[in-house]
C-alpha positions in Angstrom: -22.0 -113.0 58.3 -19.6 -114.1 55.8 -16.3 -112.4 55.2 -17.0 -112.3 51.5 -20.2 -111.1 51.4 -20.8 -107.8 49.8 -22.1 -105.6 52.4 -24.1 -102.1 53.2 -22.8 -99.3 55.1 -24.0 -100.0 57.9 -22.9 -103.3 57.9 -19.1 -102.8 57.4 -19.3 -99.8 59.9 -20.6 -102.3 62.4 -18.0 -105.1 61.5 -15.5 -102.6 61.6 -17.0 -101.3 64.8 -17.2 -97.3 63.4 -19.8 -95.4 62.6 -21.8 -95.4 59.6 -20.4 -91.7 58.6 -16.8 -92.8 59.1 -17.3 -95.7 56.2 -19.1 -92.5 54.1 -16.1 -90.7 54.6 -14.1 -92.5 53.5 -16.2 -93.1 50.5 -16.1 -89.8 49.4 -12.3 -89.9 48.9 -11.1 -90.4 45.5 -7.4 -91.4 43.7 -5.3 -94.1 44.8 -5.1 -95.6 48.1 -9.0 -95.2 48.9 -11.2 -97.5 50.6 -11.8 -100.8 48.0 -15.9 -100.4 47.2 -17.8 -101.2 44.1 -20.9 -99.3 42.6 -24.3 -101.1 42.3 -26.1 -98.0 40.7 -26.3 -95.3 43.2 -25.7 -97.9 46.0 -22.0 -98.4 47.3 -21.1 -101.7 48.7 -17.7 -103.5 50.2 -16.1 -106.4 50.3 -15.4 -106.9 54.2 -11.5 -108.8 53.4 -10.8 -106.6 50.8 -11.9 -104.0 53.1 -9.4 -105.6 56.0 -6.3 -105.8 53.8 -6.7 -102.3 52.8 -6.5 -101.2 56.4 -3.9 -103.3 57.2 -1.8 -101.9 54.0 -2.9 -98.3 55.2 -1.7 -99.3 59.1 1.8 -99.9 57.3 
């Protein structure tokens, strides 16, 4: 798996080694400072470095 692939739910909750509900949590959160996603339709997907970086900015 590619680091810049777009990817699922599941699939970042399994690179990032959380559950599924965890990444849909996080989702749900709105305003600055939220998890980086993007909007195919009704479908949410993620970026897996942009995904990294904003952990590491939130572990700051």
């Amino acid at each position: 798996m590619e680091d810049f692939e777009i990817q699922t739910v599941e699939e970042l909750a399994k690179a990032l080694k959380v559950k599924p509900s965890w990444v849909y949590g996080e989702t749900r959160k709105t305003g600055p400072g939220t998890i980086p996603r993007i909007k195919v339709g009704k479908y949410i997907r993620f970026r897996l470095l942009e995904v990294l970086a904003w952990l590491e900015e939130r572990g700051k």
